[in-house]
N, CA, C and O atoms as a Tinker XYZ file with bonds, in Angstrom:
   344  protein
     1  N    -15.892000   26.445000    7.356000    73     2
     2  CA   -15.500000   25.169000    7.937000    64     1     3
     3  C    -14.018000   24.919000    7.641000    63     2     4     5
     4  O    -13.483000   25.032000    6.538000    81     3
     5  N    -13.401000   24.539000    8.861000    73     3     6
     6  CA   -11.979000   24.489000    8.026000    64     5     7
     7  C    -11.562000   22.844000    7.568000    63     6     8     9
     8  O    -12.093000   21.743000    7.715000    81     7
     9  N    -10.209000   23.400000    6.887000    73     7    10
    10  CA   -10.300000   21.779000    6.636000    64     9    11
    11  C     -9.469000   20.641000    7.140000    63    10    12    13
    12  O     -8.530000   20.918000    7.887000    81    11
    13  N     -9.751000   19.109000    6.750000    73    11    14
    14  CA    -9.827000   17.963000    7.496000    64    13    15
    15  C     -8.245000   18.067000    8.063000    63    14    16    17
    16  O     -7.893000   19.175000    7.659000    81    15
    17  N     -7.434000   17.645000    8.587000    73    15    18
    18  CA    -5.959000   17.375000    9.090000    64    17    19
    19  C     -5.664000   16.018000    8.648000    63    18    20    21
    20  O     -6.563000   15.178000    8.624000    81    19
    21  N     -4.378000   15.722000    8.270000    73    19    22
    22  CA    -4.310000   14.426000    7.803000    64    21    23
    23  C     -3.545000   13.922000    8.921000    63    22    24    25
    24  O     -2.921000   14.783000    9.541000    81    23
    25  N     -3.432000   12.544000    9.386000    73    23    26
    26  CA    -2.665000   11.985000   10.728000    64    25    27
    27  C     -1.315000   12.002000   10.331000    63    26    28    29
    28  O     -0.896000   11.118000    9.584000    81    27
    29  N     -0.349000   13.192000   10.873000    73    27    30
    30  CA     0.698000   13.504000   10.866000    64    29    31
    31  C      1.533000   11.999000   11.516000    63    30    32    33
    32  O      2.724000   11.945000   11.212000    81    31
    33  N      1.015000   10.865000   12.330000    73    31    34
    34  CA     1.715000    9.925000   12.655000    64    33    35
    35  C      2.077000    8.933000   11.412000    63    34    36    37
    36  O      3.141000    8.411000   11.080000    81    35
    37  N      0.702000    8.880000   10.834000    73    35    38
    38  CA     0.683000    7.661000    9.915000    64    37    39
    39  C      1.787000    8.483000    8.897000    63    38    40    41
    40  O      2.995000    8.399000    9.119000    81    39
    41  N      1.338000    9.149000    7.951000    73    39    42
    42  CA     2.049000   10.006000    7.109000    64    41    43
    43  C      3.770000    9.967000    7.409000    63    42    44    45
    44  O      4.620000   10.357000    6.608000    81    43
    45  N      3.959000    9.556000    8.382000    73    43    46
    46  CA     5.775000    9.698000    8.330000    64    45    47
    47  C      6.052000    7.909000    8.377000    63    46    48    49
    48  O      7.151000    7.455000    8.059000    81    47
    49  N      5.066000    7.140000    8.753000    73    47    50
    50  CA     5.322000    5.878000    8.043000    64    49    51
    51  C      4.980000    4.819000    6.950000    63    50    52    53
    52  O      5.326000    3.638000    6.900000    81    51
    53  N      4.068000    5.679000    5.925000    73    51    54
    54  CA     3.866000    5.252000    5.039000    64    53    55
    55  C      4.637000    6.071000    3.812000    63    54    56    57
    56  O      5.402000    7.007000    4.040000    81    55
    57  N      4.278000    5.509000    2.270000    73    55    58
    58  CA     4.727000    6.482000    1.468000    64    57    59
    59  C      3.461000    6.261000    0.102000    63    58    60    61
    60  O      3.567000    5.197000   -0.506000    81    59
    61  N      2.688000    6.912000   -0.206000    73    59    62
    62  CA     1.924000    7.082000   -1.038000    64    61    63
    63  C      2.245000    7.207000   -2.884000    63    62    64    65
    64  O      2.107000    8.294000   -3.446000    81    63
    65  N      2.527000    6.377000   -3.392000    73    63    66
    66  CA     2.775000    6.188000   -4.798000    64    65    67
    67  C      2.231000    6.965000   -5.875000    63    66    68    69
    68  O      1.030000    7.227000   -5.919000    81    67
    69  N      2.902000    7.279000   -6.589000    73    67    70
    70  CA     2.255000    7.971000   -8.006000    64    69    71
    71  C      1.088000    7.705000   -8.462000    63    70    72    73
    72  O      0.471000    8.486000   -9.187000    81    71
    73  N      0.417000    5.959000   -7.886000    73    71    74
    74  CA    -0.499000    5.640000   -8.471000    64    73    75
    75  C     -1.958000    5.811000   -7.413000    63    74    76    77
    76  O     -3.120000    5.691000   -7.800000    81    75
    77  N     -1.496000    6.127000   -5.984000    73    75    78
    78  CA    -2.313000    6.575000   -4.832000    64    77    79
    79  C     -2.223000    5.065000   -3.741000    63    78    80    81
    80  O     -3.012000    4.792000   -2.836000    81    79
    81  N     -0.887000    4.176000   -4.225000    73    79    82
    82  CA    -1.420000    2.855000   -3.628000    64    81    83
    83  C     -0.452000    3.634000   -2.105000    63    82    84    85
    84  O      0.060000    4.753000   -2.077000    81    83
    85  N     -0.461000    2.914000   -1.338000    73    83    86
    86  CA     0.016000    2.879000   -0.176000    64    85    87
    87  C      1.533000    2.239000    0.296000    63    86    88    89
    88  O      1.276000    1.292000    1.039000    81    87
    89  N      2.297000    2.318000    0.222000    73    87    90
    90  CA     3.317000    1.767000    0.715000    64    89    91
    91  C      4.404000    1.686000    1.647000    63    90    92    93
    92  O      5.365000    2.429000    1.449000    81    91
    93  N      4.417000    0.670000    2.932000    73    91    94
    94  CA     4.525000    0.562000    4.075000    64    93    95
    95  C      6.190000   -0.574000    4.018000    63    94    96    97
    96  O      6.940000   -0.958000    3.120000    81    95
    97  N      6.131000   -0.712000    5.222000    73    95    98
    98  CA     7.148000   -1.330000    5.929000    64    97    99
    99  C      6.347000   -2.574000    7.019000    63    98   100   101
   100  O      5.538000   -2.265000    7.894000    81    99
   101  N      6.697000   -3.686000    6.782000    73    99   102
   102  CA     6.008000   -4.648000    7.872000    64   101   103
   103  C      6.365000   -4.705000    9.150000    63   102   104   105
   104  O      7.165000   -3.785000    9.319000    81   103
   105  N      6.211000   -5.264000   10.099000    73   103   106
   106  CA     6.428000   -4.766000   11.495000    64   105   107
   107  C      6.807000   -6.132000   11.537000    63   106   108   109
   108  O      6.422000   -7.120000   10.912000    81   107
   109  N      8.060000   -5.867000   12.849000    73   107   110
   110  CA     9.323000   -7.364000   13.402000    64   109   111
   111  C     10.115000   -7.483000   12.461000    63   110   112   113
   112  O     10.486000   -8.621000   12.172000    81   111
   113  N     10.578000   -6.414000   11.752000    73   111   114
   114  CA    11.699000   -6.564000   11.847000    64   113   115
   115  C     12.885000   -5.587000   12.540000    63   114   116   117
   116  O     14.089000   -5.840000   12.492000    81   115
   117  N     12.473000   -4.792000   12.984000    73   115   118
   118  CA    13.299000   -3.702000   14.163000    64   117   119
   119  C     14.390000   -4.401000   14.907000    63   118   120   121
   120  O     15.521000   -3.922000   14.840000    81   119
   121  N     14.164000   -5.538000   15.645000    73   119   122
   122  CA    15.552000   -6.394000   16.333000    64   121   123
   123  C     14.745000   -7.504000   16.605000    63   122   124   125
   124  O     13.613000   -7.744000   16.187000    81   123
   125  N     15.899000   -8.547000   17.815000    73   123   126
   126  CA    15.421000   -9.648000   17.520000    64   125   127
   127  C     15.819000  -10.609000   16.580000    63   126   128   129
   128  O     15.931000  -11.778000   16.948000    81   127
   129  N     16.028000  -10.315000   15.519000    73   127   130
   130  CA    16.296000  -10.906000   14.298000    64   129   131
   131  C     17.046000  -12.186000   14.036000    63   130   132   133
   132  O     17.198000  -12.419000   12.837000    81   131
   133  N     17.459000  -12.912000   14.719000    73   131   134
   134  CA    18.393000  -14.105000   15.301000    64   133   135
   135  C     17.631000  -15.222000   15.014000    63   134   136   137
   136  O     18.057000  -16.147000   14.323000    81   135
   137  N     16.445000  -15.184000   15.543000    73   135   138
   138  CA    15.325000  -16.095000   15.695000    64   137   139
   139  C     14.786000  -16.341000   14.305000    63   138   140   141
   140  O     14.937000  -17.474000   13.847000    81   139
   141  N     14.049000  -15.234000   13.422000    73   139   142
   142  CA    13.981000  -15.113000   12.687000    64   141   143
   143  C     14.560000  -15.853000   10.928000    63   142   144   145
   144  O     15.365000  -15.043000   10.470000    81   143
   145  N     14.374000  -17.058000    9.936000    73   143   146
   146  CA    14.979000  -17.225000    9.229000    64   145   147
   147  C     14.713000  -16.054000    8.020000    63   146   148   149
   148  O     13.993000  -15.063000    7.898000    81   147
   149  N     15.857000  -16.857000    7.098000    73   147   150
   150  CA    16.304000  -15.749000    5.885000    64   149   151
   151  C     15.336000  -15.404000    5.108000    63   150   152   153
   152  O     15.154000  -14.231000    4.779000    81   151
   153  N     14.516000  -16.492000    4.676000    73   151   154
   154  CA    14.004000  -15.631000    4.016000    64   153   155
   155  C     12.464000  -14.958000    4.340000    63   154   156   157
   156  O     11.611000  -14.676000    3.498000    81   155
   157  N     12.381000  -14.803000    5.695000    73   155   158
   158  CA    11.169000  -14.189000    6.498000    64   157   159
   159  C     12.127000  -12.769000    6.461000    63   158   160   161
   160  O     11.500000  -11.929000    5.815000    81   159
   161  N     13.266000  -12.290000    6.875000    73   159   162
   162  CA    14.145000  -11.245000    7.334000    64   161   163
   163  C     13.993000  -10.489000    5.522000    63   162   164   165
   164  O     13.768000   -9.298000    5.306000    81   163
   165  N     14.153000  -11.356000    4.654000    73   163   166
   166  CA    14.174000  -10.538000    3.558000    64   165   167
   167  C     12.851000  -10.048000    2.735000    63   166   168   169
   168  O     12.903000   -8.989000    2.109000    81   167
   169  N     11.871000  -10.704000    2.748000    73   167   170
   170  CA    10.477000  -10.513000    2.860000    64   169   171
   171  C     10.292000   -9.343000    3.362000    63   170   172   173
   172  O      9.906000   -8.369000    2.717000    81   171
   173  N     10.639000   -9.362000    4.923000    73   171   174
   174  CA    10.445000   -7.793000    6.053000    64   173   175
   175  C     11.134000   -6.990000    5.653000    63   174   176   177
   176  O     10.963000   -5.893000    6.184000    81   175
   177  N     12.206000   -7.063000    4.591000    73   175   178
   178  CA    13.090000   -5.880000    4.081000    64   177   179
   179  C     12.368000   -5.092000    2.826000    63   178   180   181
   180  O     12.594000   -3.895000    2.648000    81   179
   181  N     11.468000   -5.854000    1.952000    73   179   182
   182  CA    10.784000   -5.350000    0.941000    64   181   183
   183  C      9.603000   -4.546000    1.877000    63   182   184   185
   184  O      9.232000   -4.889000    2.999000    81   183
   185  N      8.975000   -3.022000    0.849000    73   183   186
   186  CA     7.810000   -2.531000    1.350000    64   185   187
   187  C      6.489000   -3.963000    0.675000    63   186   188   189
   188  O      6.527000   -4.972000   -0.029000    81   187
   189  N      5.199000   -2.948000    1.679000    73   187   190
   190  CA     4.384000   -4.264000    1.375000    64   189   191
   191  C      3.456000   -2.421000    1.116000    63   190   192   193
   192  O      3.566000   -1.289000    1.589000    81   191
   193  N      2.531000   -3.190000    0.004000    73   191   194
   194  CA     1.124000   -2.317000   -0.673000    64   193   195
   195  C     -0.104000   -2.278000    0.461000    63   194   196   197
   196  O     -0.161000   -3.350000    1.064000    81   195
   197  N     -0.681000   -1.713000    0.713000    73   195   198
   198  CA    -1.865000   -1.717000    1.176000    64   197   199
   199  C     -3.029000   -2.374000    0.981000    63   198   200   201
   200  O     -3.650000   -1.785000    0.096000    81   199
   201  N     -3.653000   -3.361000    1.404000    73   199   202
   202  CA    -4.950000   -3.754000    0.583000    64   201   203
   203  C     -6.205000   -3.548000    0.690000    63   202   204   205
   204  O     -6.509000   -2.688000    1.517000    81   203
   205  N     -6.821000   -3.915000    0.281000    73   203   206
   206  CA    -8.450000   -3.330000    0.027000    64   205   207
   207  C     -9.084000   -3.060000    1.383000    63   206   208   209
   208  O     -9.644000   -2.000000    1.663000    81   207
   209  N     -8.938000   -4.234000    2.308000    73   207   210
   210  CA    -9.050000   -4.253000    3.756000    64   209   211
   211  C     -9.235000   -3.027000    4.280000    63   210   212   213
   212  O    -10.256000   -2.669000    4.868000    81   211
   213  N     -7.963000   -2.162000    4.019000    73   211   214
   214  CA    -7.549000   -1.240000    5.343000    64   213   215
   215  C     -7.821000    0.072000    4.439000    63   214   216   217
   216  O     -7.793000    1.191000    4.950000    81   215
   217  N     -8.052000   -0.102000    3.244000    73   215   218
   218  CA    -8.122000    1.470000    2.744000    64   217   219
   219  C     -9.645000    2.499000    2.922000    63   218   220   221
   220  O     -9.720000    3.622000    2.424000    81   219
   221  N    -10.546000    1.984000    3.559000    73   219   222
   222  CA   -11.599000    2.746000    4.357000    64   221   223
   223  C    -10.859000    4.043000    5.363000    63   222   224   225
   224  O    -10.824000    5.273000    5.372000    81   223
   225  N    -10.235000    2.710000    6.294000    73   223   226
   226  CA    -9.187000    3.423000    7.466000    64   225   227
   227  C     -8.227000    4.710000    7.208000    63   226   228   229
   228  O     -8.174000    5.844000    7.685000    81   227
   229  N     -7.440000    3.937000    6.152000    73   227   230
   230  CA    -6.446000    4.689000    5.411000    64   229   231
   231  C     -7.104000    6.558000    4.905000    63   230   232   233
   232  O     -6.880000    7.730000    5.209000    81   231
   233  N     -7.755000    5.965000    4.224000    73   231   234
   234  CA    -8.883000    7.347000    3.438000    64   233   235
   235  C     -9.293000    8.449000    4.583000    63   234   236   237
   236  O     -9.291000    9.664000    4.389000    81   235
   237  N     -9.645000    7.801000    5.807000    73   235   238
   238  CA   -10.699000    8.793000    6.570000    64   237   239
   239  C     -8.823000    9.218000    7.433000    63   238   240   241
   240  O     -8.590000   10.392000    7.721000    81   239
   241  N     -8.117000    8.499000    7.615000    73   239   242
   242  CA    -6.760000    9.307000    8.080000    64   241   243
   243  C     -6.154000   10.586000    7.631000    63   242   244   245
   244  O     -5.844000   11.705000    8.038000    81   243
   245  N     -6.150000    9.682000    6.368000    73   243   246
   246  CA    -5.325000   11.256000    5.378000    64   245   247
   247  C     -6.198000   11.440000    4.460000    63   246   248   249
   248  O     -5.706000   11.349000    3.335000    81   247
   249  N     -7.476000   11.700000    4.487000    73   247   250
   250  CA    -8.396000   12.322000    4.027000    64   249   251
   251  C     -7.902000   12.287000    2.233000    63   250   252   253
   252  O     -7.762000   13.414000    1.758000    81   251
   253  N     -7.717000   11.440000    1.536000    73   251   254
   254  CA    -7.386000   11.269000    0.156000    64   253   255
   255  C     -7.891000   10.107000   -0.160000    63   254   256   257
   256  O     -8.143000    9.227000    0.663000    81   255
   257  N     -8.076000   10.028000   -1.395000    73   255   258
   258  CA    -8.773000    8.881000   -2.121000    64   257   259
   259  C     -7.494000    8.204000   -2.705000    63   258   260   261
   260  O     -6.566000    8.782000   -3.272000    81   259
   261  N     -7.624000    6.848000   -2.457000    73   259   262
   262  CA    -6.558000    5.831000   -2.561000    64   261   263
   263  C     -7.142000    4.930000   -3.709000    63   262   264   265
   264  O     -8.277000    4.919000   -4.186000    81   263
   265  N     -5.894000    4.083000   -4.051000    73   263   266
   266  CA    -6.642000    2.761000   -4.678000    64   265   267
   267  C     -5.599000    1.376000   -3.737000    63   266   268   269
   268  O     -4.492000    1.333000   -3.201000    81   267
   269  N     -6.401000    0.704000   -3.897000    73   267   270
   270  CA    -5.293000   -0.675000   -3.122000    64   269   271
   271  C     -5.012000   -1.473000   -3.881000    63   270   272   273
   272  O     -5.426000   -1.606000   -5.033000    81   271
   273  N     -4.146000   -2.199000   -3.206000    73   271   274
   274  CA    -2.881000   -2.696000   -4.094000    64   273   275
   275  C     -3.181000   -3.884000   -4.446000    63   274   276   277
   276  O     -2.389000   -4.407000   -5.230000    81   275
   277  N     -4.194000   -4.568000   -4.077000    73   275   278
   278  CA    -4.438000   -5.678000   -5.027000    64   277   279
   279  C     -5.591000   -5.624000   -6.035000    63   278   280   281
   280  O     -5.998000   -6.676000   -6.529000    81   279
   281  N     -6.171000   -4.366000   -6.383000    73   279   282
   282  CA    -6.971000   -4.468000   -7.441000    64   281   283
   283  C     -5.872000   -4.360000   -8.724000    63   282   284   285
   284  O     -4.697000   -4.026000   -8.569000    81   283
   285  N     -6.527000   -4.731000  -10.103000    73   283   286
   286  CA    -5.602000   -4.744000  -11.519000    64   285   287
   287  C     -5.600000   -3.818000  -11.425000    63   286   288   289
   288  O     -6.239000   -3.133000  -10.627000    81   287
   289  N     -4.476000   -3.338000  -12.655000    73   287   290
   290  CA    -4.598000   -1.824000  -13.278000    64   289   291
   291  C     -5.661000   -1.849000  -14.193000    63   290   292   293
   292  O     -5.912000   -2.927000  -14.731000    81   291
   293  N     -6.538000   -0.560000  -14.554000    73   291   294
   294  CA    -7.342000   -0.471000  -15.413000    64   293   295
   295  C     -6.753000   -0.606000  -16.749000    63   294   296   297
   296  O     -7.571000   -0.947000  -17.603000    81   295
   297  N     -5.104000   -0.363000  -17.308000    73   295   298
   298  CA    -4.899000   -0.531000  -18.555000    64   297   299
   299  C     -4.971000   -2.150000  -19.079000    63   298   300   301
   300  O     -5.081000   -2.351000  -20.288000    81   299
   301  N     -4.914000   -3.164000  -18.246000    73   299   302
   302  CA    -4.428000   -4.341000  -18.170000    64   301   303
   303  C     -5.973000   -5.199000  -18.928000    63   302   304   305
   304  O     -5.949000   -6.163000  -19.694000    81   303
   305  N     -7.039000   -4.563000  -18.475000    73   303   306
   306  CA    -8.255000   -4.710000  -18.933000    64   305   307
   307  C     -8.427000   -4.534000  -20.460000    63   306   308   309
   308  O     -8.881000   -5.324000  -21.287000    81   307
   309  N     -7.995000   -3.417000  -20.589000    73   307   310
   310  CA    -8.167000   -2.254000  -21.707000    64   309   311
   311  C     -7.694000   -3.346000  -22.545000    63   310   312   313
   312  O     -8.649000   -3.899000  -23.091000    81   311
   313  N     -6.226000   -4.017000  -22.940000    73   311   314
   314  CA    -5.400000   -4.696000  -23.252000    64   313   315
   315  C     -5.816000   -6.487000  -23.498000    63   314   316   317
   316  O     -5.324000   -7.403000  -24.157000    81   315
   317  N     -6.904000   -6.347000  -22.631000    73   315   318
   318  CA    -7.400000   -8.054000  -22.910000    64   317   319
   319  C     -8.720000   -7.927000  -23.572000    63   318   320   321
   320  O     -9.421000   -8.917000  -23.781000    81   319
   321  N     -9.169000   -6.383000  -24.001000    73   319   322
   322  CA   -10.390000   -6.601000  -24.539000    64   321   323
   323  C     -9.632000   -6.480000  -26.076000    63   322   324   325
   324  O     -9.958000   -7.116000  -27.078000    81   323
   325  N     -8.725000   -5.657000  -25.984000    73   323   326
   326  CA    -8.339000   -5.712000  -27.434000    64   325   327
   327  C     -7.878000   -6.902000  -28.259000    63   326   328   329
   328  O     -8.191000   -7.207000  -29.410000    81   327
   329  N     -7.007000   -7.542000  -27.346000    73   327   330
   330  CA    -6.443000   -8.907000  -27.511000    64   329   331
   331  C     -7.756000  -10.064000  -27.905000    63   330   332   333
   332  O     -7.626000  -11.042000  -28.643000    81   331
   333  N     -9.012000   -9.639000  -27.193000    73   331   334
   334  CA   -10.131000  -10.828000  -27.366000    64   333   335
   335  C    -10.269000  -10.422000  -28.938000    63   334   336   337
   336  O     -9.857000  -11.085000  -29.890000    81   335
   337  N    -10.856000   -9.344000  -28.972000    73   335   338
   338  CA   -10.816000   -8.715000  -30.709000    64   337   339
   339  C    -10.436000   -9.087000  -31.727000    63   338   340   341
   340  O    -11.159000   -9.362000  -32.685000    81   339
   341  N     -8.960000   -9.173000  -31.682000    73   339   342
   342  CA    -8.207000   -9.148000  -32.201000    64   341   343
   343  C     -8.085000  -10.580000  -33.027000    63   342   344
   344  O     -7.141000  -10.773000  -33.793000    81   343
């Protein structure tokens, strides 16, 4: 059986993080931009994470296991059980 292909489209507009989160570019801001105030234009200049929503989609595209960007980190846990302890 050979194996899966990952969507060569998506893949040149996302960028996949050290940590497997997803990270994109929001759409409107390409031109136009006149209309638009400041701090909507600078918002659209930062990447945005992927969220839980879309990472089904994401997964069966590029065939990799992701995590999304609004779950905690698992160390952050680790760190409040010790702290309760403590």
């Amino acid at each position: 059986m050979p194996k899966q292909k990952s969507h060569k489209g998506l893949l040149k507009r996302i960028r996949i993080t050290g940590k497997k989160k997803v990270a994109f570019h929001k759409a409107n801001a390409g031109h136009l931009r006149s209309g638009k105030g400041g701090k909507k234009l600078m918002s659209l200049r930062r990447k945005s994470i992927a969220k839980t929503g879309d990472m089904r989609r994401l997964q069966k595209m590029l065939n990799i296991r992701l995590t999304p960007g609004d779950r905690p980190a698992a160390p952050a846990k680790a760190e409040k059980a010790a702290a309760a302890s403590a």
